[in-house]
C-alpha positions as CSV (number, residue, x, y, z in Angstrom):
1,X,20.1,83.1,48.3
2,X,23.0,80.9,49.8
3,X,21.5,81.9,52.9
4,X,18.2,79.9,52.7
5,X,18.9,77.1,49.3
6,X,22.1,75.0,48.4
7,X,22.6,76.3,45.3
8,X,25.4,77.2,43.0
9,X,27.4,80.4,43.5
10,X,26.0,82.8,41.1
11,X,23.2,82.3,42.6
12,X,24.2,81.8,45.6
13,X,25.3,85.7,45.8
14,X,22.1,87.0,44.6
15,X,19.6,88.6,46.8
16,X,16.0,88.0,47.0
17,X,13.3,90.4,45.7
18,X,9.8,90.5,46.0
19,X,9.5,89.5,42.5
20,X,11.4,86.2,42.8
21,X,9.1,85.2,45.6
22,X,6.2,85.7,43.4
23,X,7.3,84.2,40.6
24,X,7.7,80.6,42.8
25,X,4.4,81.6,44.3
26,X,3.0,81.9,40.9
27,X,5.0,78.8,39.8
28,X,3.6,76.8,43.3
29,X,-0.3,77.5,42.5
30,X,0.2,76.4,38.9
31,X,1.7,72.9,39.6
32,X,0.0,72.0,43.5
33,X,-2.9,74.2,43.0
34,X,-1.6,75.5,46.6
35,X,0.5,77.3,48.2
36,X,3.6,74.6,49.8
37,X,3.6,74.9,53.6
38,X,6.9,75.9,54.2
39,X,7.6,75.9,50.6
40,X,10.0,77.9,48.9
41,X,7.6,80.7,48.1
42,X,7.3,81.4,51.5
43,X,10.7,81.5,52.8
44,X,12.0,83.8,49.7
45,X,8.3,85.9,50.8
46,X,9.9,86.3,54.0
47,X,13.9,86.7,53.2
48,X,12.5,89.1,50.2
49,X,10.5,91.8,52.8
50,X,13.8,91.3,55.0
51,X,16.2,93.0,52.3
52,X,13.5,95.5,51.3
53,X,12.7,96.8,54.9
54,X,16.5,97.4,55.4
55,X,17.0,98.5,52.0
56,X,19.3,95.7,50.8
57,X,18.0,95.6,47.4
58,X,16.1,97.1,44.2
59,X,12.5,96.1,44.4
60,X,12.9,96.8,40.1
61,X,16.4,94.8,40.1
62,X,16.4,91.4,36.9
63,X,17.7,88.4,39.3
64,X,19.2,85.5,38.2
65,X,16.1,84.2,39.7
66,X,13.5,86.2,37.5
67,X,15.4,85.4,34.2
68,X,15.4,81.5,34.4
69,X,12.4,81.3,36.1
70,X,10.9,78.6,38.8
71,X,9.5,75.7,38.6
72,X,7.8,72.8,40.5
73,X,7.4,69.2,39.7
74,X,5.1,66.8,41.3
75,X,6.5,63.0,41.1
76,X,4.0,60.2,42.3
77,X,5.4,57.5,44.1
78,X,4.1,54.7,46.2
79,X,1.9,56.3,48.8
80,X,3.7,59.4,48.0
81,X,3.5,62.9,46.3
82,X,6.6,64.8,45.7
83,X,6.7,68.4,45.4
84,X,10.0,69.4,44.5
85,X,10.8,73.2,43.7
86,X,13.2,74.6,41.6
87,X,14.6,78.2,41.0
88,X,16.9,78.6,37.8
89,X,16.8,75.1,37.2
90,X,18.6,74.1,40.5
91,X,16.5,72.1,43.1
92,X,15.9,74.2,46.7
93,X,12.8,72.2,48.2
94,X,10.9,69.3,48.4
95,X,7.9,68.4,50.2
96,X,6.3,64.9,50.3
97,X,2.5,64.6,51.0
98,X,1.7,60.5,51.9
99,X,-1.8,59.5,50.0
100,X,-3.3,56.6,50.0
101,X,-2.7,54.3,47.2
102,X,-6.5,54.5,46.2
103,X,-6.2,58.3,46.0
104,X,-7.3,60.3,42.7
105,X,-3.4,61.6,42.5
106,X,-1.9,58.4,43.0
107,X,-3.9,55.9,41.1
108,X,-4.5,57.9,37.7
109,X,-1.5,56.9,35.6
110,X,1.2,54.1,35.6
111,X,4.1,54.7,37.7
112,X,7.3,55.3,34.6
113,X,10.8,54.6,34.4
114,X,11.2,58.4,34.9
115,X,8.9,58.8,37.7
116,X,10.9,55.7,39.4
117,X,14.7,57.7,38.9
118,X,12.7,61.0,40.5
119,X,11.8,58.9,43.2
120,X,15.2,57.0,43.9
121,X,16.6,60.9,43.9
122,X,13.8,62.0,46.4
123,X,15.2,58.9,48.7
124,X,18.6,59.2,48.5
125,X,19.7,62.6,46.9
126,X,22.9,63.2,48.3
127,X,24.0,60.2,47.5
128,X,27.1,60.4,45.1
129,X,26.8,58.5,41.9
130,X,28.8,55.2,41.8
131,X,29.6,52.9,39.2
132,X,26.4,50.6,40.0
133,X,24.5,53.9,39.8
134,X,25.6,54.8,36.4
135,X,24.9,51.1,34.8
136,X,21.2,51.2,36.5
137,X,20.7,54.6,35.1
138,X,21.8,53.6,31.6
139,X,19.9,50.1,31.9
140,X,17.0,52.9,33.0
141,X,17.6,55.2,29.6
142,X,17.4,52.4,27.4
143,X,14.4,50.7,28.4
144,X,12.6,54.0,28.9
145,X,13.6,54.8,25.3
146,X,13.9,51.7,23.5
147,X,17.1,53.0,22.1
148,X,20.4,50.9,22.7
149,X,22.5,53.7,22.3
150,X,23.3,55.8,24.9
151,X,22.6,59.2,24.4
152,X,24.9,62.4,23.9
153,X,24.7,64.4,26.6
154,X,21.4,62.5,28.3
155,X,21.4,61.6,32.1
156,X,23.0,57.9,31.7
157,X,26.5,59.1,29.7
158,X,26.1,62.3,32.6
159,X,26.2,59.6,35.2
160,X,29.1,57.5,33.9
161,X,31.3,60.7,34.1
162,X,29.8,61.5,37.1
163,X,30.8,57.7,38.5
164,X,34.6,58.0,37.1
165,X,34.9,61.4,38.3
166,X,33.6,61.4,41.9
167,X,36.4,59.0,43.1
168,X,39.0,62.1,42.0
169,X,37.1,65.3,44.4
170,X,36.1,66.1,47.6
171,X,32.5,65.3,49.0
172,X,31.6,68.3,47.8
173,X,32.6,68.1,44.9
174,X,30.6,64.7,44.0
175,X,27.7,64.8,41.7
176,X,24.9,63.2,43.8
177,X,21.8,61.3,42.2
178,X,19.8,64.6,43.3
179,X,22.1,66.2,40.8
180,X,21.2,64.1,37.9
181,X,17.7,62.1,38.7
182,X,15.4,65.2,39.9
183,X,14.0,65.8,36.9
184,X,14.6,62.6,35.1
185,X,11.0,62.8,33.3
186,X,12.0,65.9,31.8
187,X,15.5,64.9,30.9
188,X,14.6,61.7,29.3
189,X,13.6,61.8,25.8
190,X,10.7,59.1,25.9
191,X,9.4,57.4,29.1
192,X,7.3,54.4,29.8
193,X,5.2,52.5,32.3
194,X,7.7,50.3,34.8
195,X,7.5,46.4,33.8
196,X,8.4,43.9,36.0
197,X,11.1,43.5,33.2
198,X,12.3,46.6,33.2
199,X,13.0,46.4,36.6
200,X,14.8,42.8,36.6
201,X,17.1,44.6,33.3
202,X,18.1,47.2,35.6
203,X,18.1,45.6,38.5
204,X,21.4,43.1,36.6
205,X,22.6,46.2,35.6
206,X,22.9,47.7,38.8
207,X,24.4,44.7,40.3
208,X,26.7,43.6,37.1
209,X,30.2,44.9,39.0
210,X,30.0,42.6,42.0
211,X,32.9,40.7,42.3
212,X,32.7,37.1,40.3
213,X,32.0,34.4,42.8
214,X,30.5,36.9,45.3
215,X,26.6,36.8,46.2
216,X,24.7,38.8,44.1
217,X,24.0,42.3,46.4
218,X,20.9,43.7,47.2
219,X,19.3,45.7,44.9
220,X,20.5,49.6,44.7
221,X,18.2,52.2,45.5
222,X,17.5,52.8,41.8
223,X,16.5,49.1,41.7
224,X,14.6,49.4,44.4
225,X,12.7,52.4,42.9
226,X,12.3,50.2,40.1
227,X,11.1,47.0,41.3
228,X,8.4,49.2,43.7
229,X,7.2,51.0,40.6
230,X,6.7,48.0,38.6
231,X,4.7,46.0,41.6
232,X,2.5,49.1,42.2
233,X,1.6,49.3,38.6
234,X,0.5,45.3,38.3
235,X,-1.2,46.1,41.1
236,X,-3.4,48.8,40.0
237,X,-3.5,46.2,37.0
238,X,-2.1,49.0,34.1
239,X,-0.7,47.6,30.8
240,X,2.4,48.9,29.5
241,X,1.4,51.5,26.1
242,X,4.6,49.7,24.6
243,X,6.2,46.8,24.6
244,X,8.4,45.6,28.1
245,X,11.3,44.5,25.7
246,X,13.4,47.4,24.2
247,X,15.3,47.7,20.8
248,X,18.6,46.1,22.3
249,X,16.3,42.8,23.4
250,X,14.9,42.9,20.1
251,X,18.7,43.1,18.4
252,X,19.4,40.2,20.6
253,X,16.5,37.8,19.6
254,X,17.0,38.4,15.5
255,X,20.9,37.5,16.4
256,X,20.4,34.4,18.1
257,X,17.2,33.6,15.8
258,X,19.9,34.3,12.8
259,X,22.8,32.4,14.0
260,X,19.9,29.6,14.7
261,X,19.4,29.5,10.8
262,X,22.7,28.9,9.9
């Protein structure tokens, strides 16, 4: 599997089968209604008839593979529809289709706060999480979920351990916002429709550690993700299902409204 996918070792060692390759055909058709040009369907087709012409495998054996199962996820972005394909839960392929912003795919649903992470992973993958990447991805959690708290185990407290850990390993041994942000609509608990809030929180979240004194930097590619999600969705002219301001905003105002009444 190393062979044709980055993945992890254990599945790295395992051989192809015919079986695999259908399963991420099957899994392909379901989710695209299609078969991905030079998905990974087609390359595990072609790696799978290669280890049974030369006898390399059991047509019969239980891979890795077969046992977790593949999946694919389609992520809209602006002018954009990302395929990405997974096998055991570990991302092997992506394909992005342009459409125009007008097309049936693109314009049928407000662009989330999960949708937006996808996307920032689909620009910049490899990139390894930093500090800045961590506060925008919590900023990201909270809004999307209206919870201040961050939660055990979700993709923002996985991204702060990920930021304090990368300076410590090699480059390969960085977690990358592929590694995290891929399947950020899953991961998330609750998602909503990108505000032009939401994207101004984060935005100051992403940029919070610049030095004091020092021009604000340009927004991060997570801010960037979400500042294009939120224009794209008053441009299609969607309104939010909740409200722009989360729990912590709302905290905030009865604070300040309570130390008013004093």
């Amino acid at each position: 599997m190393e062979i044709f996918f980055r993945v992890s070792y254990d599945l790295g060692k395992e051989p192809i089968t015919v079986k695999d390759a259908a399963l991420m055909q099957s899994a392909e058709t379901r989710a695209a209604g299609r078969s991905l040009k030079g998905g990974a369907a087609a390359i595990m087709q072609s790696a799978a008839e290669i280890n049974e012409r030369l006898g390399l495998v059991d047509p019969k054996r239980e891979t890795i593979a077969a046992a977790e199962g593949m999946a694919v996820i389609e992520t809209q972005i602006p002018g954009q529809v990302v395929s990405t394909e997974f096998v055991a839960g570990q991302p092997v392929h992506s394909e992005i289709k342009p459409v125009s912003t007008q097309h049936s795919v693109a314009a049928t649903d407000a662009m989330t706060i999960g949708q937006a992470l996808e996307a920032a992973a689909m620009k910049e993958g490899e990139k390894p999480i930093d500090p800045n990447d961590a506060r925008a991805i919590q900023s990201a959690e909270k809004r999307a979920t209206g919870n201040p708290v961050t939660q055990k185990g979700g993709i923002a407290a996985t991204a702060q351990a990920a930021a304090e850990l990368n300076p410590r390993v090699n480059d390969v041994g960085k977690t990358t916002l592929s590694n995290i942000l891929l399947a950020a609509t899953t991961d998330l608990p609750a998602d909503k429709a990108v505000t032009r809030e939401d994207a101004e929180k984060i935005v100051e979240a992403e940029a919070r550690g610049s030095p004091h004194g020092r021009p604000r930097p340009p927004s991060g590619v997570i801010g960037e993700a979400m500042q294009s999600a939120a224009k794209l969705n008053e441009e299609r002219g969607f309104t939010p299902a909740v409200p722009s301001y989360t729990l912590e905003d709302a905290l905030l105002i009865d604070r300040l409204k309570a130390m008013s009444e004093k």
